[in-house]
N, C-alpha and C positions, 0 to 999 in steps of 0.2 A: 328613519327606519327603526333607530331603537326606542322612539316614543308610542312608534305604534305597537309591537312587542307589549311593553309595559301596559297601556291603552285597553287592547289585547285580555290580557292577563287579566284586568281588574275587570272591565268587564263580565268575565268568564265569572270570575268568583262572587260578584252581586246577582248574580243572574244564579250559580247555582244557591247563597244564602237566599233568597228570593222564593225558588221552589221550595228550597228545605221549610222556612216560614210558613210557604201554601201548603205543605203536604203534614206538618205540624201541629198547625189551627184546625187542618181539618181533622186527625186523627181525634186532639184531645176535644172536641166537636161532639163526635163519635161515641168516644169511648165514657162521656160524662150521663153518668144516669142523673143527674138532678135538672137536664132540661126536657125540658116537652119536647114530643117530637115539631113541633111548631117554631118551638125557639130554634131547633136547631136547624130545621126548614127556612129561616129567618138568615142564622147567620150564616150558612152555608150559600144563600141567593146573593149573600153582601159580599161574600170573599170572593164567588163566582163572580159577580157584575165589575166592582170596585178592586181588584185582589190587594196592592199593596194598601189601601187606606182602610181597607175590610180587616185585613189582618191585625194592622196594627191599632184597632178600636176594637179588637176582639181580645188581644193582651192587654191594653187598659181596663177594658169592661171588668174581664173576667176574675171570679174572685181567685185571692194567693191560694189557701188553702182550704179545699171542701172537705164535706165530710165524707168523701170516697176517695181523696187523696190520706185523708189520716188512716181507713182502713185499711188501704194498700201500705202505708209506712206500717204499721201496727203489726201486718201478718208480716213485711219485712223485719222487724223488728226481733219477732217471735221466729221465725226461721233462724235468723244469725245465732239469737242468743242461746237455740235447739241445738247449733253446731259446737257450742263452745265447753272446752271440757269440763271435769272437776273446780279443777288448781284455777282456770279461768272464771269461773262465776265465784271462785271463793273472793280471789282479789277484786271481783268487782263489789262486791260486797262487804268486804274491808274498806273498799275504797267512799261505797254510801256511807260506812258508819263513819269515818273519818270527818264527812261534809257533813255530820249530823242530817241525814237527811231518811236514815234508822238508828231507829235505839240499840243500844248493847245484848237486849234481852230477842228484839228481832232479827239482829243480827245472828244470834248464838241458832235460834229456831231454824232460820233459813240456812243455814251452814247443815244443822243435820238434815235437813231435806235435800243437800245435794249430794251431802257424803251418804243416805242411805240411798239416794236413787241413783248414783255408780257414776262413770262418765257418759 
């Protein structure tokens, strides 16, 4: 009795990782302008026909990062750092020049561009 419980249980939970996977591949499928509608006619027939082996050669296939995944980080990027006060971009900017990664002279520039446009 308590093996099936268990049994039970893990079942359940492969079986919902399973859809979450299927409803996943299909979204990011969907949602990627850099395929044709063909490709995605393509791999949308594989996940449908094949689903667990369609899936998991649609994560290997597919590239880590496109370049509509760095637009979305990018305007994420730009949102955050829109929210962040004064006193907070000042120290991040303390924080570049420390890593050397601006000069003292761009650091001083950028400091009055944020103390003149307020928080």
């Amino acid at each position: 009795m308590d093996g099936t419980v268990l049994w039970s249980a893990s079942l359940l939970f492969f079986w919902c990782l399973f859809v979450w996977m299927v409803i996943a591949a299909f979204g990011d499928i969907f949602r990627r302008t850099d395929l044709s509608g063909g490709a995605k006619a393509g791999w949308t027939a594989l996940v449908v026909l094949v689903p667990l082996v369609g899936v998991l050669i649609y994560l290997v296939a597919r590239p880590r990062m496109t370049a509509q995944d760095r637009q979305i980080t990018d305007r994420e990027y730009q949102r955050r750092a829109a929210t962040l006060s004064a006193a907070e971009r000042i120290d991040k900017l303390a924080m570049l020049r420390e890593e050397g990664r601006i000069s003292p002279a761009e650091y001083d520039s950028l400091k009055r561009n944020v103390t003149r446009s307020g928080p």
